[in-house]
MMTF fields as JSON, N, C-alpha, C and O atoms, coordinates in Angstrom:
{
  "mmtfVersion": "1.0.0",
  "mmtfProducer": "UNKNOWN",
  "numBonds": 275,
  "numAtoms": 276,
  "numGroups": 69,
  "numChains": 1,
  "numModels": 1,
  "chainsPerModel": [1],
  "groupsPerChain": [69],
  "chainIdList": ["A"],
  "bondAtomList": [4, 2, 8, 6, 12, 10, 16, 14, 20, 18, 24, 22, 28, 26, 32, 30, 36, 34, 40, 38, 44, 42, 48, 46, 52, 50, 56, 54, 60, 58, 64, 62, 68, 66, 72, 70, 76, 74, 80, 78, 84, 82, 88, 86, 92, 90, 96, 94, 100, 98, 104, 102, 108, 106, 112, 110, 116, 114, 120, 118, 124, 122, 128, 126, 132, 130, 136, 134, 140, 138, 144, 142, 148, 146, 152, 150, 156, 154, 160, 158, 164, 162, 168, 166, 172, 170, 176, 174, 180, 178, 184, 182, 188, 186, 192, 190, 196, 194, 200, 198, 204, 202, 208, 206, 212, 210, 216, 214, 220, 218, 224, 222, 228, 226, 232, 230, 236, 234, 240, 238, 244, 242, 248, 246, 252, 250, 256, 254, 260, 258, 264, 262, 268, 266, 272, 270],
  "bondOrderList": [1, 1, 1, 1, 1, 1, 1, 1, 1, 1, 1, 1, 1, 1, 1, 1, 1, 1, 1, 1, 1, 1, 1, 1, 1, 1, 1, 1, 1, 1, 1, 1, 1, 1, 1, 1, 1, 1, 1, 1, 1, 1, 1, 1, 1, 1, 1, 1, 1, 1, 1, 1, 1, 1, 1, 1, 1, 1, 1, 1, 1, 1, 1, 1, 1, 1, 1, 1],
  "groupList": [{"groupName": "UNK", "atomNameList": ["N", "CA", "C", "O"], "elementList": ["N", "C", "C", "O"], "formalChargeList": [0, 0, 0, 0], "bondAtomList": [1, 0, 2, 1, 3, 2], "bondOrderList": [1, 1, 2], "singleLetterCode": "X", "chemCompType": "L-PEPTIDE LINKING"}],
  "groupTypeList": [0, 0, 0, 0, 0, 0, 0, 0, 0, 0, 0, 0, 0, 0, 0, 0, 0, 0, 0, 0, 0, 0, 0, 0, 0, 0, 0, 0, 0, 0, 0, 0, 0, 0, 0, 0, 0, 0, 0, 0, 0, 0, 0, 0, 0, 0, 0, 0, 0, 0, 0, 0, 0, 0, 0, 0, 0, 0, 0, 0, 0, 0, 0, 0, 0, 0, 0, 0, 0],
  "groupIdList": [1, 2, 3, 4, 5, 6, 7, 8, 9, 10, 11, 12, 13, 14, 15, 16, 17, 18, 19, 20, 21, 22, 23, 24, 25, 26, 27, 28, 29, 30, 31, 32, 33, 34, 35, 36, 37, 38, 39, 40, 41, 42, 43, 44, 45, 46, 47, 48, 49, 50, 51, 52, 53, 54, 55, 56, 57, 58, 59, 60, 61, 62, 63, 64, 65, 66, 67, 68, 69],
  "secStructList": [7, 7, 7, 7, 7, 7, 7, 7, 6, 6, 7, 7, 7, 7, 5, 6, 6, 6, 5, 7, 7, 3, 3, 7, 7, 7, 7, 6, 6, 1, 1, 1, 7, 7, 7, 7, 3, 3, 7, 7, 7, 7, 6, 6, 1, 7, 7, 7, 7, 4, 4, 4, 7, 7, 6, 6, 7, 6, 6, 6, 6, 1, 7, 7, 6, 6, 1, 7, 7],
  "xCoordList": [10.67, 9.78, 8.623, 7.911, 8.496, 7.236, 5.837, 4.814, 5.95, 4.43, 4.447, 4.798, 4.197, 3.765, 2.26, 1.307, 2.37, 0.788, 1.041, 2.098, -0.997, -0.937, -1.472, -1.99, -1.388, -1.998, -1.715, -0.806, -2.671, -2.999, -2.227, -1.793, -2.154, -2.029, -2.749, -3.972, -2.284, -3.046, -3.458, -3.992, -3.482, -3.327, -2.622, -1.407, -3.012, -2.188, -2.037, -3.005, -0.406, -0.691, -0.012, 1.03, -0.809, -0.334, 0.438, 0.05, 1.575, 2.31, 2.518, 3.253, 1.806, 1.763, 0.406, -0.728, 0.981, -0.367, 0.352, -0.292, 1.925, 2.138, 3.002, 3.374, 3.125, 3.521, 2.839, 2.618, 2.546, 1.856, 2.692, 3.892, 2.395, 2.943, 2.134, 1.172, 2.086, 1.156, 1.912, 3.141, 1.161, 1.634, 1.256, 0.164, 2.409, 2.771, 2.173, 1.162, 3.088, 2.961, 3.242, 3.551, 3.168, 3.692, 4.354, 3.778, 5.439, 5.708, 6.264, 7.333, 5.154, 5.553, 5.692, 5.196, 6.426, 7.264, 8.518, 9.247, 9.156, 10.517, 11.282, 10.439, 11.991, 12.113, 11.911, 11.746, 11.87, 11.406, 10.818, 11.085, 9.822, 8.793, 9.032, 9.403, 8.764, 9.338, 7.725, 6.62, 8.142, 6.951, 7.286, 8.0, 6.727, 7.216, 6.52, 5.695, 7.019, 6.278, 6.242, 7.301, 5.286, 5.369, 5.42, 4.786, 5.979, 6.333, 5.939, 6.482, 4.863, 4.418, 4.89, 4.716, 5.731, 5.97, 6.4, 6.521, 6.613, 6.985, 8.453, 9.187, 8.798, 10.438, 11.316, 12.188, 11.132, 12.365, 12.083, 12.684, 11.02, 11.761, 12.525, 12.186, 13.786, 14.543, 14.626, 15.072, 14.238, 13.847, 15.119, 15.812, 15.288, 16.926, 16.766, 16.249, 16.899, 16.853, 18.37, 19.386, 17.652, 18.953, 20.017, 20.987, 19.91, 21.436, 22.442, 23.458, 21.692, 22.562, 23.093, 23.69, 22.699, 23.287, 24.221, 24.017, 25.55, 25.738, 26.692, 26.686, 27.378, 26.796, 27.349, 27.21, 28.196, 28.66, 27.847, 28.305, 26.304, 25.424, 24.754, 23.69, 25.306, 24.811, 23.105, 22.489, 22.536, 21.071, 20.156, 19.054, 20.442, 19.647, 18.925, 19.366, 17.893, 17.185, 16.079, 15.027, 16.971, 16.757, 15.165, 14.956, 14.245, 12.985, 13.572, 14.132, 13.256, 13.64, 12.24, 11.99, 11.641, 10.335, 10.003, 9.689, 9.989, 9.763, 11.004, 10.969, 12.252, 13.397, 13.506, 12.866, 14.856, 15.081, 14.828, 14.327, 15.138, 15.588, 15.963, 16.449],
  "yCoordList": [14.962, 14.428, 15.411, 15.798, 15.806, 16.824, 16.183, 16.511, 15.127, 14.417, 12.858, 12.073, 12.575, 10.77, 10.605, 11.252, 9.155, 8.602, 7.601, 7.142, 6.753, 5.558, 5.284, 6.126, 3.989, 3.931, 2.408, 1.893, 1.674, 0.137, 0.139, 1.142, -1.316, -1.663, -1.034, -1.165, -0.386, 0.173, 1.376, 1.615, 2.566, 3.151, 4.321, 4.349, 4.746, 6.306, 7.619, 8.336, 8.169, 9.131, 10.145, 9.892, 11.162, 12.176, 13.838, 14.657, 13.906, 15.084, 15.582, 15.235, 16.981, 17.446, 17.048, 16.608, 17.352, 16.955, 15.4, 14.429, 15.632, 14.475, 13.105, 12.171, 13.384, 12.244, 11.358, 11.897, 10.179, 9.111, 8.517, 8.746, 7.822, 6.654, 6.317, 6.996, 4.322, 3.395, 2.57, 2.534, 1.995, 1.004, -0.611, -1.162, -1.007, -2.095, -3.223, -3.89, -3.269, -4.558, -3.902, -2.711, -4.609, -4.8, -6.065, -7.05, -6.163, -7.343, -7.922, -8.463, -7.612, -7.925, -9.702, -10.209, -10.39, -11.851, -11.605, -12.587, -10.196, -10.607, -9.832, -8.943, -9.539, -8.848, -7.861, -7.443, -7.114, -5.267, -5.591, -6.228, -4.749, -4.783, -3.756, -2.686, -4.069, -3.845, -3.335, -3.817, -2.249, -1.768, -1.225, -0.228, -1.931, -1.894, -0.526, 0.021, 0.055, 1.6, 1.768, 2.188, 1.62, 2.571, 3.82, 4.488, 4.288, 5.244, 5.335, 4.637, 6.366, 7.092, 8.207, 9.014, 8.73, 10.592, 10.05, 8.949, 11.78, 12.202, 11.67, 11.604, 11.312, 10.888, 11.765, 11.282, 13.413, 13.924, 14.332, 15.316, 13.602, 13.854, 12.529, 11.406, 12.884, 12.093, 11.462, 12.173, 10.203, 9.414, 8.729, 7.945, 9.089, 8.831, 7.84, 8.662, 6.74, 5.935, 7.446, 7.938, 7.606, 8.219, 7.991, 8.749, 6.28, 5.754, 5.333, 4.641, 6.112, 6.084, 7.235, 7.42, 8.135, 9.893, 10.016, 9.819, 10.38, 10.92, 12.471, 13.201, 12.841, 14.293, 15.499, 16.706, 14.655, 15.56, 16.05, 16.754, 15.012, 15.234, 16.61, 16.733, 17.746, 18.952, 18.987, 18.141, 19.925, 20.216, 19.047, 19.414, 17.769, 16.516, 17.268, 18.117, 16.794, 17.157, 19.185, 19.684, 19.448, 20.941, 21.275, 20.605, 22.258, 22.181, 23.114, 24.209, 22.314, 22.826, 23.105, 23.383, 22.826, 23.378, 22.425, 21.356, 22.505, 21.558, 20.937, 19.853, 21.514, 20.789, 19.683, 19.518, 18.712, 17.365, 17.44, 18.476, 16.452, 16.789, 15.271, 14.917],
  "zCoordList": [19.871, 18.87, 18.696, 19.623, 17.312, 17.385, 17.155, 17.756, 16.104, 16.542, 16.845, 15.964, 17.663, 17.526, 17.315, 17.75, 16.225, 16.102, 16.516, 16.95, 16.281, 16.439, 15.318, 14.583, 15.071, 13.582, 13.589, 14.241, 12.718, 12.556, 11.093, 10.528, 10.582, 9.776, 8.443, 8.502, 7.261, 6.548, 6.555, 5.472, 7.485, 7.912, 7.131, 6.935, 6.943, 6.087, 6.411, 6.665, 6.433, 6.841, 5.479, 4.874, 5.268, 4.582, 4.996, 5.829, 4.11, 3.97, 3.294, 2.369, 3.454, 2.225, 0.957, 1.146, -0.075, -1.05, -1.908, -2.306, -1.99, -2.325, -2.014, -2.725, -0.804, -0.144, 1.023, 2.107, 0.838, 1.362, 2.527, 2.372, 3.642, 4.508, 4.635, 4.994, 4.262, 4.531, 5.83, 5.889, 6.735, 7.731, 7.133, 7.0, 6.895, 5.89, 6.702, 6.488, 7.727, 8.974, 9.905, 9.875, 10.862, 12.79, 12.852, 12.391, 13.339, 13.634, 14.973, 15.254, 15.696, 17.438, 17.838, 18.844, 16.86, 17.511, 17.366, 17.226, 17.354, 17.9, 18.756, 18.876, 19.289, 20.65, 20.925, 22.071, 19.685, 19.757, 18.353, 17.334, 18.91, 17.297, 16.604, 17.086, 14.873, 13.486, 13.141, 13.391, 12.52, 11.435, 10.215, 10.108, 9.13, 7.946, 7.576, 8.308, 6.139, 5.708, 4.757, 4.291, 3.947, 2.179, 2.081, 2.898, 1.336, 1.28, -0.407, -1.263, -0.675, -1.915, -2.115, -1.202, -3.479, -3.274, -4.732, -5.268, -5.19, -6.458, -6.537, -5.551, -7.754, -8.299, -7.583, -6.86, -7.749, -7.191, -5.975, -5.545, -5.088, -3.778, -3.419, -3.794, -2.504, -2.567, -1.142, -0.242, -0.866, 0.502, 0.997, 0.349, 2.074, 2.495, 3.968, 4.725, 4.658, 5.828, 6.627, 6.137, 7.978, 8.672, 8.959, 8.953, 9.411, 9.259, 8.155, 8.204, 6.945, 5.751, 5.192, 4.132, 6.289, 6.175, 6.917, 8.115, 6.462, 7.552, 7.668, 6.677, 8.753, 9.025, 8.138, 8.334, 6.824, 6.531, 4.36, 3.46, 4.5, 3.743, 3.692, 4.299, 2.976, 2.706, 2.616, 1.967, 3.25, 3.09, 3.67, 4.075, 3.76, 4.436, 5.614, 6.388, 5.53, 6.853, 6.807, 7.206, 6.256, 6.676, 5.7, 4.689, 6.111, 5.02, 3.715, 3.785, 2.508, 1.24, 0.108, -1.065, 1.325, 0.054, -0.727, -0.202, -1.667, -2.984, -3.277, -3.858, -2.931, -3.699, -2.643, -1.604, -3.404, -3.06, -1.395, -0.956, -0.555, 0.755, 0.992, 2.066]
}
């Protein structure tokens, strides 16, 4: 892992000039706690969950600069 935060509810973290993460919720009543995330960015970057990649998704992951990722 290259960075971990901590961060409250509301909470924002920025990447870059145009992409946002807000901390939505916490939700520590159920056995492992859930934290929800907004996610702000331009149309063509393209926001992907990891367990909906999988390994044979060309370029995912890798730094592309400005293009999709």
């Amino acid at each position: 892992m290259a960075l971990e935060l901590t961060r409250r509810v509301g909470d924002k973290i920025f990447i870059g000039n145009d992409i946002v993460l807000t901390v939505v919720s916490i939700d520590t009543t159920r056995a492992s706690n859930h934290v929800r995330l907004g996610i702000e960015a331009p149309q063509h970057k393209k926001i992907l969950r990891k367990e909906l990649i999988d390994d044979t998704t060309p370029d995912v992951g890798r730094d592309q600069g400005d293009q999709e990722v």
